[in-house]
gemmi code that builds the backbone of each chain (N, CA, C; Angstrom):
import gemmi

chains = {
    "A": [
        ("UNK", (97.511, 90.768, 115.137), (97.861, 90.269, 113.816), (97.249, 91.190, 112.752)),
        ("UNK", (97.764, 91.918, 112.185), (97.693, 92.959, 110.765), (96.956, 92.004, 109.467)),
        ("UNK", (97.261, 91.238, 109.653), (96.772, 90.035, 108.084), (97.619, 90.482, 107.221)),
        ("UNK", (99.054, 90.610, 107.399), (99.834, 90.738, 106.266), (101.529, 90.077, 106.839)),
        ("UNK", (101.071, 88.907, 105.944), (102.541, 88.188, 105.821), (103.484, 88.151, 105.431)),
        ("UNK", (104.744, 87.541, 105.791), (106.240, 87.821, 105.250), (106.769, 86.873, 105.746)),
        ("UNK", (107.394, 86.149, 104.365), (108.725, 85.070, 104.820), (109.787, 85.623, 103.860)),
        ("UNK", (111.119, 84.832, 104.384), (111.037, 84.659, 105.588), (111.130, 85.124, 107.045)),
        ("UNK", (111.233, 85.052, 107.983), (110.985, 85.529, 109.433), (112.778, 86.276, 109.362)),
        ("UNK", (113.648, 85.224, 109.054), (115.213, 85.390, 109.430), (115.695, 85.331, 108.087)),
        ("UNK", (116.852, 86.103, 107.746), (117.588, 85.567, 106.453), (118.684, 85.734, 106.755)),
        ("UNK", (119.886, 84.552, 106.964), (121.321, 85.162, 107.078), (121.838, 84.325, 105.691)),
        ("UNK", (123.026, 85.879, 104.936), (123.159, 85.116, 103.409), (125.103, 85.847, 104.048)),
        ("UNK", (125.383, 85.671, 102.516), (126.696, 86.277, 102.682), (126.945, 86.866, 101.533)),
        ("UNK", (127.950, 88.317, 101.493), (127.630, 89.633, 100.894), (127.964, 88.649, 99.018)),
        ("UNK", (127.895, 89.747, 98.772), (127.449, 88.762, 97.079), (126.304, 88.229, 96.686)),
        ("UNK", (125.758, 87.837, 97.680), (124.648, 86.655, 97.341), (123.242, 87.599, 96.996)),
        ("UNK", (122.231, 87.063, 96.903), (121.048, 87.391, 96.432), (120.178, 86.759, 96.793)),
        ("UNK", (118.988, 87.387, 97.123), (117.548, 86.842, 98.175), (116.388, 87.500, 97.422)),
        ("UNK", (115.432, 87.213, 98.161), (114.468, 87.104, 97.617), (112.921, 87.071, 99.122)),
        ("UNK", (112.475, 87.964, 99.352), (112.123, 88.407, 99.933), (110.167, 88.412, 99.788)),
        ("UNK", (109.586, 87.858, 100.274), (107.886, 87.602, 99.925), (107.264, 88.087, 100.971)),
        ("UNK", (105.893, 88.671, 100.664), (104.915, 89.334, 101.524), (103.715, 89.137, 100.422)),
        ("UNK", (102.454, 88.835, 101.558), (101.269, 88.932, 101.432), (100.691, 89.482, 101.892)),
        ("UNK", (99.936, 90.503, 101.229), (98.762, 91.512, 101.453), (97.745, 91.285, 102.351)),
        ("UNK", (97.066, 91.758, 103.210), (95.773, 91.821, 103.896), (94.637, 91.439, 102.602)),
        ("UNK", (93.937, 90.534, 102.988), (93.067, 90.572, 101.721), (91.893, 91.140, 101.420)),
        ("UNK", (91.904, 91.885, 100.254), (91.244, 92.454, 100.216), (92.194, 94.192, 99.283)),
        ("UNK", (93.517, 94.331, 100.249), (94.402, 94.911, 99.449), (94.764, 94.940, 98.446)),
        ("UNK", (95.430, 96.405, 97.567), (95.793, 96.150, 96.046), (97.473, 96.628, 96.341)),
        ("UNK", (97.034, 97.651, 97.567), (98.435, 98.501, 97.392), (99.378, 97.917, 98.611)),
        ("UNK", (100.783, 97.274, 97.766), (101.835, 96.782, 98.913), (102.626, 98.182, 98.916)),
        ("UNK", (103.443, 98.097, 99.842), (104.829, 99.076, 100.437), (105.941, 98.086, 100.554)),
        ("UNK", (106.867, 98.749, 100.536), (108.385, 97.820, 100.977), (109.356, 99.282, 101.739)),
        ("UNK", (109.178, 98.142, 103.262), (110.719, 100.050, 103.484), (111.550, 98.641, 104.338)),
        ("UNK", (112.676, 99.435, 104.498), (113.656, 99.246, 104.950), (114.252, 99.523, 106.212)),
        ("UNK", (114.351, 99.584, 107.591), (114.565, 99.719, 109.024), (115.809, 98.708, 109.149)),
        ("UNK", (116.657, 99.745, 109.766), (117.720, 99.794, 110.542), (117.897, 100.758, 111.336)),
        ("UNK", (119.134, 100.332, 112.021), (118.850, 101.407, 114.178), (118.938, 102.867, 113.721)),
        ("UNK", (120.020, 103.060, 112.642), (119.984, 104.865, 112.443), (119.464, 105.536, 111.205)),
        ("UNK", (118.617, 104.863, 110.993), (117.759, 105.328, 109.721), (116.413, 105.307, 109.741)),
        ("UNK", (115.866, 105.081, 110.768), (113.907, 104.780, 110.933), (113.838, 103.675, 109.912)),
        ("UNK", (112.761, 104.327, 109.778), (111.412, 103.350, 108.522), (111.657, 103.975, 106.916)),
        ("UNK", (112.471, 103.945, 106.364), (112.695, 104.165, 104.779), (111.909, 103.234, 103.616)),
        ("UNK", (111.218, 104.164, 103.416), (109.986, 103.937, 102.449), (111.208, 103.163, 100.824)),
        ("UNK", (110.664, 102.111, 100.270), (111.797, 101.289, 99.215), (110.964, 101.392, 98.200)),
        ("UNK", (109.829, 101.274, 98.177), (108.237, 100.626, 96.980), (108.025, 100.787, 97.075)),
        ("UNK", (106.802, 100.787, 95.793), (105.078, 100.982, 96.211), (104.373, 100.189, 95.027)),
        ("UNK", (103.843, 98.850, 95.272), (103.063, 98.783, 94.272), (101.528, 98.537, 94.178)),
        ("UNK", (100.849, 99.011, 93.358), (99.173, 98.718, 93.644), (98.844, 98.203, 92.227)),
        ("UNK", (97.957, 97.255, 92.554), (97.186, 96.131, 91.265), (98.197, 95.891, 90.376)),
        ("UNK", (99.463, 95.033, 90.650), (100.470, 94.953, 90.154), (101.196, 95.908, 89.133)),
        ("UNK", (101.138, 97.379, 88.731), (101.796, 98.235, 88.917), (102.894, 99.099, 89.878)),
        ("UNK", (103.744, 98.980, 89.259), (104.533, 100.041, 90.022), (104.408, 101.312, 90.330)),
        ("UNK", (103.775, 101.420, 91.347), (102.831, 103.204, 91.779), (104.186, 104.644, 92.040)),
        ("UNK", (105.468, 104.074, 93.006), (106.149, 105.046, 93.731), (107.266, 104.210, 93.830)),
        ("UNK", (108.513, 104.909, 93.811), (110.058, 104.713, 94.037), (110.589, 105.518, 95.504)),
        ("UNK", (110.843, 105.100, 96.147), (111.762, 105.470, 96.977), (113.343, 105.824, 97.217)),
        ("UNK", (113.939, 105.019, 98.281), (115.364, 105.213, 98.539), (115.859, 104.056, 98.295)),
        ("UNK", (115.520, 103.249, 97.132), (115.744, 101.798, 96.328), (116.750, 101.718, 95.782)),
        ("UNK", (117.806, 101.097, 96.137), (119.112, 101.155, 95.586), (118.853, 100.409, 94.065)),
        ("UNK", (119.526, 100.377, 93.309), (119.326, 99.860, 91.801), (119.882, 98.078, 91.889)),
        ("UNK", (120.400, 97.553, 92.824), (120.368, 96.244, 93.058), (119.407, 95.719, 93.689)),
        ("UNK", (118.046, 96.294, 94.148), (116.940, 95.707, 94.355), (116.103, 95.955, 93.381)),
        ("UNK", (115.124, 95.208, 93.873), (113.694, 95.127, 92.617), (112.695, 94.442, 93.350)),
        ("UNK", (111.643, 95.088, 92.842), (110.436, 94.022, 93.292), (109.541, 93.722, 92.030)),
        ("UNK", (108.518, 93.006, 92.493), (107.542, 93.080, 91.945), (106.062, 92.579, 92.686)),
        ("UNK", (104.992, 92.834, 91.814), (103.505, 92.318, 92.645), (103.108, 91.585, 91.100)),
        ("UNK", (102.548, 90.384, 91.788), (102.174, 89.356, 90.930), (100.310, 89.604, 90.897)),
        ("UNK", (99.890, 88.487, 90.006), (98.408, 88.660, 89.751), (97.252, 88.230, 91.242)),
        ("UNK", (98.064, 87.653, 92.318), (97.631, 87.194, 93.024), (97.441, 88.068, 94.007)),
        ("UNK", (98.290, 89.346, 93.644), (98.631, 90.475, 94.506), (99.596, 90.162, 95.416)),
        ("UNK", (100.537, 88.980, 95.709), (101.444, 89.117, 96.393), (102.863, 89.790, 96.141)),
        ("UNK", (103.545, 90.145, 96.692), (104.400, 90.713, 96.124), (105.922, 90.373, 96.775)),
        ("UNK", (106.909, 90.345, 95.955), (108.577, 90.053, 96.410), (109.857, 90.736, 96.287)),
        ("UNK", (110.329, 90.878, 97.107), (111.305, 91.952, 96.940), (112.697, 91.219, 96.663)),
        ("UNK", (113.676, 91.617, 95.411), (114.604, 90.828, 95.313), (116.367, 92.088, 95.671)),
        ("UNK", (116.803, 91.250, 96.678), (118.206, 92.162, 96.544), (119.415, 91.474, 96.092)),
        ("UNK", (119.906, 91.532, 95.299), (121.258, 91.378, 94.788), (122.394, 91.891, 95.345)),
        ("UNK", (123.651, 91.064, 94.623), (124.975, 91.912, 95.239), (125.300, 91.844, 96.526)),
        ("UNK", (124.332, 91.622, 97.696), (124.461, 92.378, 98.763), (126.035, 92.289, 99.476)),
        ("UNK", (125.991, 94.010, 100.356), (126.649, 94.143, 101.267), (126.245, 94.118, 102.622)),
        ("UNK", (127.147, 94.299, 102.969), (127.244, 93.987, 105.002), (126.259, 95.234, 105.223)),
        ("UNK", (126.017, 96.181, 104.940), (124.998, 97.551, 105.171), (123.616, 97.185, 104.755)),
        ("UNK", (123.349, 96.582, 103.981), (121.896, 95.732, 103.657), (121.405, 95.069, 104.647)),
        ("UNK", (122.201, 94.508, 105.735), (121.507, 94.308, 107.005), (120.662, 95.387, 107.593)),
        ("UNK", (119.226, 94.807, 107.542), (118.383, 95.333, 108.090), (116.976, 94.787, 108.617)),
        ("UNK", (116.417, 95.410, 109.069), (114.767, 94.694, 108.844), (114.195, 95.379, 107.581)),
        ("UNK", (113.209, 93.762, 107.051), (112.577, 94.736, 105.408), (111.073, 94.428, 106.140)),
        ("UNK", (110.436, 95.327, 105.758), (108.905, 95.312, 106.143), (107.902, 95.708, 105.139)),
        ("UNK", (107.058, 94.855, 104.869), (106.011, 95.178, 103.847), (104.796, 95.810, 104.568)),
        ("UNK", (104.117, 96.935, 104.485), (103.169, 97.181, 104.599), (101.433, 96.706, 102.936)),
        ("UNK", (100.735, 96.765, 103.787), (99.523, 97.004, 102.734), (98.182, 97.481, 102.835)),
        ("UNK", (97.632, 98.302, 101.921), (96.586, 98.898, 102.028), (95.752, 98.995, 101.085)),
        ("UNK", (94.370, 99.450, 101.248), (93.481, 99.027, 100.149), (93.165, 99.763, 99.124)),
        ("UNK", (93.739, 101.157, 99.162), (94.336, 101.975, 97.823), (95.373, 102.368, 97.910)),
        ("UNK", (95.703, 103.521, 96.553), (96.936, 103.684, 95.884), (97.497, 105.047, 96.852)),
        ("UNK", (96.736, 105.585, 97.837), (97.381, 106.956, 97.765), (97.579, 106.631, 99.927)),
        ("UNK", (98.778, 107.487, 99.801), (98.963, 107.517, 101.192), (98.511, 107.815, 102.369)),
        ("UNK", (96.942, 108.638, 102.030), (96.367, 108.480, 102.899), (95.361, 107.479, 103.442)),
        ("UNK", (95.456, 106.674, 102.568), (94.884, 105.329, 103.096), (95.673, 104.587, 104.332)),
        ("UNK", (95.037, 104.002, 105.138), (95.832, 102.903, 106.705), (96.823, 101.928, 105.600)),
        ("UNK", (97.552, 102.296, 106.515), (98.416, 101.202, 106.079), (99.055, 100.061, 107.292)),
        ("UNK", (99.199, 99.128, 106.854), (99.243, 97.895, 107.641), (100.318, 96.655, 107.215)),
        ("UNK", (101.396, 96.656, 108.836), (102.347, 96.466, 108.656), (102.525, 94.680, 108.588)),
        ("UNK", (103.632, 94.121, 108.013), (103.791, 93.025, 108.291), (104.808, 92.608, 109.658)),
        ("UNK", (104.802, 91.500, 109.685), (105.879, 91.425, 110.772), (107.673, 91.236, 110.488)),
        ("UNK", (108.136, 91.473, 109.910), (109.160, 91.763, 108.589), (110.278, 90.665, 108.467)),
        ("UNK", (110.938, 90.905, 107.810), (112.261, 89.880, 107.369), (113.415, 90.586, 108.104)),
        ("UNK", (114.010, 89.986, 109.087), (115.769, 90.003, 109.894), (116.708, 89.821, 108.658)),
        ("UNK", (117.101, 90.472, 107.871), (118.507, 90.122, 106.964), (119.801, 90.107, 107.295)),
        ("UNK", (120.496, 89.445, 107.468), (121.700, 89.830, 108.038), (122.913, 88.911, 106.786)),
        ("UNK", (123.629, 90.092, 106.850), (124.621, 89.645, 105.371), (126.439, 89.709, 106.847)),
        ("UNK", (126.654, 88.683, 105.704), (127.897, 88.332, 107.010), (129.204, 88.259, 105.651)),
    ],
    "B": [
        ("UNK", (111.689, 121.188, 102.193), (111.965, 119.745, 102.106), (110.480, 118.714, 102.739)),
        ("UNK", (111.103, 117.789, 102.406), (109.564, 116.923, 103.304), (110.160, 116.463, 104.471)),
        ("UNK", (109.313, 116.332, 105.474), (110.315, 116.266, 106.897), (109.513, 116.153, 107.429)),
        ("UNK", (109.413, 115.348, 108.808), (108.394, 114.448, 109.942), (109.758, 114.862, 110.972)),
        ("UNK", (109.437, 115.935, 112.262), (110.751, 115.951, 113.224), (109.544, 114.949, 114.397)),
        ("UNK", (110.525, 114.072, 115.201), (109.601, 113.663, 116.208), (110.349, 114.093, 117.653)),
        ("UNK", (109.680, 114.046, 118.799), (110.378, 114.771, 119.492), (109.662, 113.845, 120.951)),
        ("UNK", (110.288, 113.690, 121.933), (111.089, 113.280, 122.248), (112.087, 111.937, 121.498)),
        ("UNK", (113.113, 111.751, 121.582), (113.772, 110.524, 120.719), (114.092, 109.748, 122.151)),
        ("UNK", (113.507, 109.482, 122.817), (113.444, 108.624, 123.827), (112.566, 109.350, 125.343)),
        ("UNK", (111.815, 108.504, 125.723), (111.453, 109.031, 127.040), (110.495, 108.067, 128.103)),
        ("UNK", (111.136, 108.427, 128.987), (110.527, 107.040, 130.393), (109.774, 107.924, 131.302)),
        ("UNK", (108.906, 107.197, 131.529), (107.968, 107.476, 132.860), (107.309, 106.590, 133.627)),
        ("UNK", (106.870, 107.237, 134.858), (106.749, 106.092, 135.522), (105.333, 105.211, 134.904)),
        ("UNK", (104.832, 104.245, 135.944), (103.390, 103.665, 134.978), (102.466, 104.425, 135.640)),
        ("UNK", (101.390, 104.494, 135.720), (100.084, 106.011, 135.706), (100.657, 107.125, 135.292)),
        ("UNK", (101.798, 107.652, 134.976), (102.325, 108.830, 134.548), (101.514, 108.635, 132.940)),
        ("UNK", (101.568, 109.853, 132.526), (101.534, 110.386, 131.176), (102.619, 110.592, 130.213)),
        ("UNK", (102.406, 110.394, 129.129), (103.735, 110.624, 127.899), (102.947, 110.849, 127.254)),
        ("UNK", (103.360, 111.713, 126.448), (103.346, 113.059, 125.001), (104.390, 112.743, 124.324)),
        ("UNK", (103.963, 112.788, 123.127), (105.090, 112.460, 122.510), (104.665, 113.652, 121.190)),
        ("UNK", (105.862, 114.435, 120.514), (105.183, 115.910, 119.400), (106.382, 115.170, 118.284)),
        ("UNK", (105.141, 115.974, 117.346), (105.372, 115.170, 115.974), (105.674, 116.629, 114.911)),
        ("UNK", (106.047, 117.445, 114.094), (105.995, 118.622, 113.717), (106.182, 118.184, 111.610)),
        ("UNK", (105.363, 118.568, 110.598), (105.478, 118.272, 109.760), (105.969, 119.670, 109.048)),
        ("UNK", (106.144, 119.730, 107.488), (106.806, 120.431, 106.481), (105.694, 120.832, 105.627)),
        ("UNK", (104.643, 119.969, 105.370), (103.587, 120.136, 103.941), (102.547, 120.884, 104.704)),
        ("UNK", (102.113, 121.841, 104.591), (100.954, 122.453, 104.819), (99.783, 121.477, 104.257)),
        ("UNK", (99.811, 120.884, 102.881), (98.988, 120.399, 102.681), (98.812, 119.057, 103.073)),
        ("UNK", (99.635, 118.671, 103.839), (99.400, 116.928, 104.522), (97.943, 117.269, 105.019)),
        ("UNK", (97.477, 116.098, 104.885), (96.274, 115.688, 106.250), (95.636, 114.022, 106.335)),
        ("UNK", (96.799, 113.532, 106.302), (96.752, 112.247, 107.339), (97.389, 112.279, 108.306)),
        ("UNK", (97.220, 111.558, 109.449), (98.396, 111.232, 110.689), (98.364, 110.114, 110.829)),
        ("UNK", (99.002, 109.249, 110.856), (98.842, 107.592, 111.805), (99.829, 107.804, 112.840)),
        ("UNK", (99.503, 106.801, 114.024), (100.486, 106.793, 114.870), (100.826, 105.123, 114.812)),
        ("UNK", (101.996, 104.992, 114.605), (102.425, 103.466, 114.785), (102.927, 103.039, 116.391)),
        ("UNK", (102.985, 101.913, 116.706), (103.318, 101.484, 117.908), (104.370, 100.552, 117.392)),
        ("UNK", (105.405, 100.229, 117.918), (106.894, 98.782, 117.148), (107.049, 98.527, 118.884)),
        ("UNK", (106.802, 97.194, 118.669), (107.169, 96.490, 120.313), (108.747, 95.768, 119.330)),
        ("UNK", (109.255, 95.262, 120.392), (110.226, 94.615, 120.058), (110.409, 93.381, 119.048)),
        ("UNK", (111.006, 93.593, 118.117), (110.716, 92.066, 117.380), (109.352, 92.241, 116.236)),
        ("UNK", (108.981, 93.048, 116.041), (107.485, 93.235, 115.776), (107.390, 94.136, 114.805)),
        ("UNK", (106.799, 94.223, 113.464), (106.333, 95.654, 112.828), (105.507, 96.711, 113.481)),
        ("UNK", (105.625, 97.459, 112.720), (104.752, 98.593, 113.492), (103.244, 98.531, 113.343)),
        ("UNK", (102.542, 98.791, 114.374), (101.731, 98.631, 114.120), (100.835, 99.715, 114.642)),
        ("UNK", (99.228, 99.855, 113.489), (98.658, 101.310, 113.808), (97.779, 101.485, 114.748)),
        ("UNK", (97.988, 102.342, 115.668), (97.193, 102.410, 117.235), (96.048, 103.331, 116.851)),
        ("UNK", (96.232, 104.427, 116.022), (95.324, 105.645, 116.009), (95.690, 106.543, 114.654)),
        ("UNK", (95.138, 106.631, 114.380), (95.350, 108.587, 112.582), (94.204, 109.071, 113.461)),
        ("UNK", (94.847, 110.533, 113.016), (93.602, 111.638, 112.437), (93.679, 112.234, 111.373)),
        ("UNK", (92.536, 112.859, 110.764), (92.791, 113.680, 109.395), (92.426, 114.863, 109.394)),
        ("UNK", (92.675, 115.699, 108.295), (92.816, 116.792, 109.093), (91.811, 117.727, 109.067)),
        ("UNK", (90.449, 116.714, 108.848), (89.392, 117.974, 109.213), (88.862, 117.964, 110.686)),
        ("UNK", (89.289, 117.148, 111.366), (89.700, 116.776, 112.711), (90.353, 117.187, 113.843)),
        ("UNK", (89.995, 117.901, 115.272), (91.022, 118.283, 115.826), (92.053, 117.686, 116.806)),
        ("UNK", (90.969, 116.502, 117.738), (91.191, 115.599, 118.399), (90.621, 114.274, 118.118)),
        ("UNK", (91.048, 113.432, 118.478), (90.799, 111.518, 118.567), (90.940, 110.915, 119.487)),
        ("UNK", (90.214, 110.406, 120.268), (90.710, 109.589, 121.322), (90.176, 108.162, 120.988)),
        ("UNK", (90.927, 107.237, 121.938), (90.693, 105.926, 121.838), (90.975, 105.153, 122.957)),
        ("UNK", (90.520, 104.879, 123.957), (90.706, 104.770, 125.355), (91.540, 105.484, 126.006)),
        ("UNK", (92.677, 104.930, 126.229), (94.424, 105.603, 126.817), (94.988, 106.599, 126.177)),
        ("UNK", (94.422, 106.387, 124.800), (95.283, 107.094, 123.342), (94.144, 108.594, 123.418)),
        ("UNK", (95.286, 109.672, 122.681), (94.402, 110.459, 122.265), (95.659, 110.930, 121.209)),
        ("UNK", (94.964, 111.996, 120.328), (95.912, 112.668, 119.163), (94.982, 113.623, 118.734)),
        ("UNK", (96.330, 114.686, 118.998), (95.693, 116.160, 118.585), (96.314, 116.778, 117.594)),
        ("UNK", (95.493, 117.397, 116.741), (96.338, 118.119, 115.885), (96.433, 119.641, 115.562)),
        ("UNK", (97.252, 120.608, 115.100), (97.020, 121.961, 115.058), (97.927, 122.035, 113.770)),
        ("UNK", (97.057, 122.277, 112.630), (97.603, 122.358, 111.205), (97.702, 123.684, 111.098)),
        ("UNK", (97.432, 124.878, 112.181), (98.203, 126.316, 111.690), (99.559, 126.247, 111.962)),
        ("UNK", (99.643, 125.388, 113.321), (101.385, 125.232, 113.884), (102.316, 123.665, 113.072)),
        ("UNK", (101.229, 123.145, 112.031), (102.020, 121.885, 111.656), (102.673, 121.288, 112.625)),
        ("UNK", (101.535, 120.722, 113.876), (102.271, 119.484, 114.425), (100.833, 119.013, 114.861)),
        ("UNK", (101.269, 118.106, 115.846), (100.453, 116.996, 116.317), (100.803, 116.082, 117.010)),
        ("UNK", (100.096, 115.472, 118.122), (100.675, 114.872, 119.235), (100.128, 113.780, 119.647)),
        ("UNK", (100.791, 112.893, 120.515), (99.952, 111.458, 120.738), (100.110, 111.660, 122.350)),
        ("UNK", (99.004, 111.094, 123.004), (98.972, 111.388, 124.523), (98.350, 110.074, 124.815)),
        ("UNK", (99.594, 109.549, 125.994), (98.483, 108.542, 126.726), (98.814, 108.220, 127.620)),
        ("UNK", (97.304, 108.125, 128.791), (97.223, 108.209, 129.687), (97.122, 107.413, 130.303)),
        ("UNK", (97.662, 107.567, 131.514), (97.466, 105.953, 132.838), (98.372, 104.372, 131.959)),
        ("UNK", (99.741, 105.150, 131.641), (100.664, 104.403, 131.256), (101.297, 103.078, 131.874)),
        ("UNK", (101.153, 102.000, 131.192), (101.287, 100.894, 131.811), (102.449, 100.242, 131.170)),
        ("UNK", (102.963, 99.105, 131.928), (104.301, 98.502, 130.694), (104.228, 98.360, 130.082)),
        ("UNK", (102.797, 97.710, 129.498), (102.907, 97.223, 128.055), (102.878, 98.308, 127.164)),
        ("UNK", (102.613, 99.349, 127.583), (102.937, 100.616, 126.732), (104.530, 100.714, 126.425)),
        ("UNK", (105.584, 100.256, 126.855), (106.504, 100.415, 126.359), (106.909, 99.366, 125.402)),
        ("UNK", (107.439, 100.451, 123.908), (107.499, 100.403, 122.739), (108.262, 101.782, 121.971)),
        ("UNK", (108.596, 101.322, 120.980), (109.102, 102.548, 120.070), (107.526, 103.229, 119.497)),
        ("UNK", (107.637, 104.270, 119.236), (106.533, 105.126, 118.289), (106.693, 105.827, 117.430)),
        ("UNK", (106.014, 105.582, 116.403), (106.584, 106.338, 114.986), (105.267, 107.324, 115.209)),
        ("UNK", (105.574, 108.529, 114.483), (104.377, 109.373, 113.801), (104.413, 109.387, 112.173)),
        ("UNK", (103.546, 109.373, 111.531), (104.410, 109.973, 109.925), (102.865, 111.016, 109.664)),
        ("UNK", (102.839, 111.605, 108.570), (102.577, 112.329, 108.191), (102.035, 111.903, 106.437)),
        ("UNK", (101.004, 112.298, 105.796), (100.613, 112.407, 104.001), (101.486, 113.647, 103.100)),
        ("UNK", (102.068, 113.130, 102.449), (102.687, 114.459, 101.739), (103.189, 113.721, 100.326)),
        ("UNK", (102.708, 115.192, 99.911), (102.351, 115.006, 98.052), (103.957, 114.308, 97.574)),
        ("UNK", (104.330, 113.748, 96.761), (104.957, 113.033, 96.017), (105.386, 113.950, 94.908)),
        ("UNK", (106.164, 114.131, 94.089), (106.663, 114.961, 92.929), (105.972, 115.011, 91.489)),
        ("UNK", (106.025, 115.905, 90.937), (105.567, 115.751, 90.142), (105.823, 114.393, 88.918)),
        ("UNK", (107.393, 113.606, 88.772), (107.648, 112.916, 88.087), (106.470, 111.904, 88.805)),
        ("UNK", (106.202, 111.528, 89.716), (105.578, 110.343, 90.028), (104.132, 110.641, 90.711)),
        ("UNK", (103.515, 111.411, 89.487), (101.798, 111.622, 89.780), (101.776, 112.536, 90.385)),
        ("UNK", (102.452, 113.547, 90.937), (101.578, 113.792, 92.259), (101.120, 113.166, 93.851)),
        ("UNK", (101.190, 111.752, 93.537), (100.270, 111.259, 94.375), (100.941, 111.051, 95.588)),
        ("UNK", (99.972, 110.909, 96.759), (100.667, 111.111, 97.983), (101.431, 109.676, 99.051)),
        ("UNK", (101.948, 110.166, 99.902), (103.157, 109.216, 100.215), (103.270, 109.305, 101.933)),
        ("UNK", (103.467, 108.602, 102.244), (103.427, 108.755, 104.375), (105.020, 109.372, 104.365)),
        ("UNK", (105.384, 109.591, 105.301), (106.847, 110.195, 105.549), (106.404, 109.952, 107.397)),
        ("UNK", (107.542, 109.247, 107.737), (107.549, 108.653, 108.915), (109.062, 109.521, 109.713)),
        ("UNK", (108.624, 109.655, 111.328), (109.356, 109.945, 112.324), (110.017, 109.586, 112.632)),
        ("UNK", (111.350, 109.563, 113.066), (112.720, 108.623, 113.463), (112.153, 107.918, 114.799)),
        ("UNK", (110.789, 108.115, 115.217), (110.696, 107.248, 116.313), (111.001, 107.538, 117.792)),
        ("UNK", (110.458, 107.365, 118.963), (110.606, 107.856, 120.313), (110.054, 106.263, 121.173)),
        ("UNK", (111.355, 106.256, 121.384), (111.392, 104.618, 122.413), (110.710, 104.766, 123.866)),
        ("UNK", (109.369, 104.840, 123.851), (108.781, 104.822, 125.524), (108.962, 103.952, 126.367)),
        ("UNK", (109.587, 103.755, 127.262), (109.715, 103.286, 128.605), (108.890, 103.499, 129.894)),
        ("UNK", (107.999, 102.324, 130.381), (107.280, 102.938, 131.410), (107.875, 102.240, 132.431)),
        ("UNK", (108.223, 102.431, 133.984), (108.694, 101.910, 134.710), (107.856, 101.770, 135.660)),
        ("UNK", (107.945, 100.241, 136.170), (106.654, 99.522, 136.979), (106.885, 100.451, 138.339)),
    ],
}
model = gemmi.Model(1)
for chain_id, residues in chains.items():
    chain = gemmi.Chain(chain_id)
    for i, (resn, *xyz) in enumerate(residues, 1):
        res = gemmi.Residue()
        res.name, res.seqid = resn, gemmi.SeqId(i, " ")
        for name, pos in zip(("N", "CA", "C"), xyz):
            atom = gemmi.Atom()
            atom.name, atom.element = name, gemmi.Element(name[0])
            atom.pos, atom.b_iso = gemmi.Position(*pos), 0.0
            res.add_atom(atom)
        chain.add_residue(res)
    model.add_chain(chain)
structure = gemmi.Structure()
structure.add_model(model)
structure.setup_entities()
């Protein structure tokens, strides 16, 4: 167990719709991650935020968004979605801003858009 | 470009056999490594890094070597058992652009699915 949570476990929506996506940090963490995994794309880095700033942008399509709240948790929201947004979303977190710090995975969100 | 090649993209062996798995980066100036482990169903999760004033790491079964004149680095482990089979990521530290600090960023391996066979 990593100490970093994510609900929910499963999400099945249908394309159009919009979700909403939560993870909690290891505590003690400032800096969350958000990537994106599916079978022919690896681990695609989406976010980055530390002490509720937005640190780094990725391969974030402009119908998602996140944010990190004061509590340091943080949520990822996707809109619009299509049938290709099926994926696993996975939050990592770590206890600074720069990438060479450990980073530590959650156990992620199943999305599946039908 | 920034680029993590991982190499094998799949590979089985038997169980006491050995697997290597080579990781080859782009940034001269990286010097983190993590190695992730993804069982099925599961995030990834971190077995071992080195950095790069470092040449080797071991950790029981695990070891990871690195050679930053040839930009790569490797995960070795030994006296392979089932539960060793899992996908494995490598990624790599590499600087970020100038629009966004500078600051640095992991860049991860497409992954090598180990199979050990009882």
């Amino acid at each position: 167990d990593s100490g970093v949570t994510q609900t929910p476990k499963h999400l099945i929506t249908a394309t159009g719709q919009r979700v909403t996506l939560r993870c909690s940090p290891r505590s003690g963490d400032l800096s969350v991650y958000w990537y994106q995994q599916s079978l022919d794309q690896g681990l695609q880095f989406l976010i980055q935020y530390y002490n509720g700033e937005e640190r780094a942008k990725g391969n974030i399509l402009e119908r998602f968004s996140a944010q990190q709240f004061p509590d340091l948790h943080s949520e990822l929201n996707l809109s619009s979605l299509e049938l290709g947004d099926s994926a696993l979303y996975f939050c990592a977190s770590s206890v600074g801003a720069q990438g060479t710090y450990e980073q530590y995975f959650g156990p992620g969100t199943r999305l599946t858009v039908t | 470009g920034e680029n993590v090649e991982q190499h094998p993209s799949t590979l089985s062996v038997q169980e006491g056999d050995s697997a290597v798995i080579k990781c080859t980066y782009s940034d001269s100036a990286s010097n983190y490594f993590p190695w992730y482990k993804q069982e099925l169903g599961k995030g990834p999760q971190l077995i071992i890094d080195i950095r790069s004033n470092v040449g080797e790491k071991k950790d029981q079964r695990i070891a990871v070597t690195l050679n930053k004149t040839a930009k790569h680095f490797s995960l070795h482990i030994t006296e392979t058992q089932p539960e060793d089979s899992a996908v494995y990521f490598c990624a790599a530290s590499m600087k970020r652009g100038e629009t966004q600090g500078g600051s640095e960023k992991l860049v991860f391996g497409k992954g090598t699915k180990l199979t050990v066979n009882p």
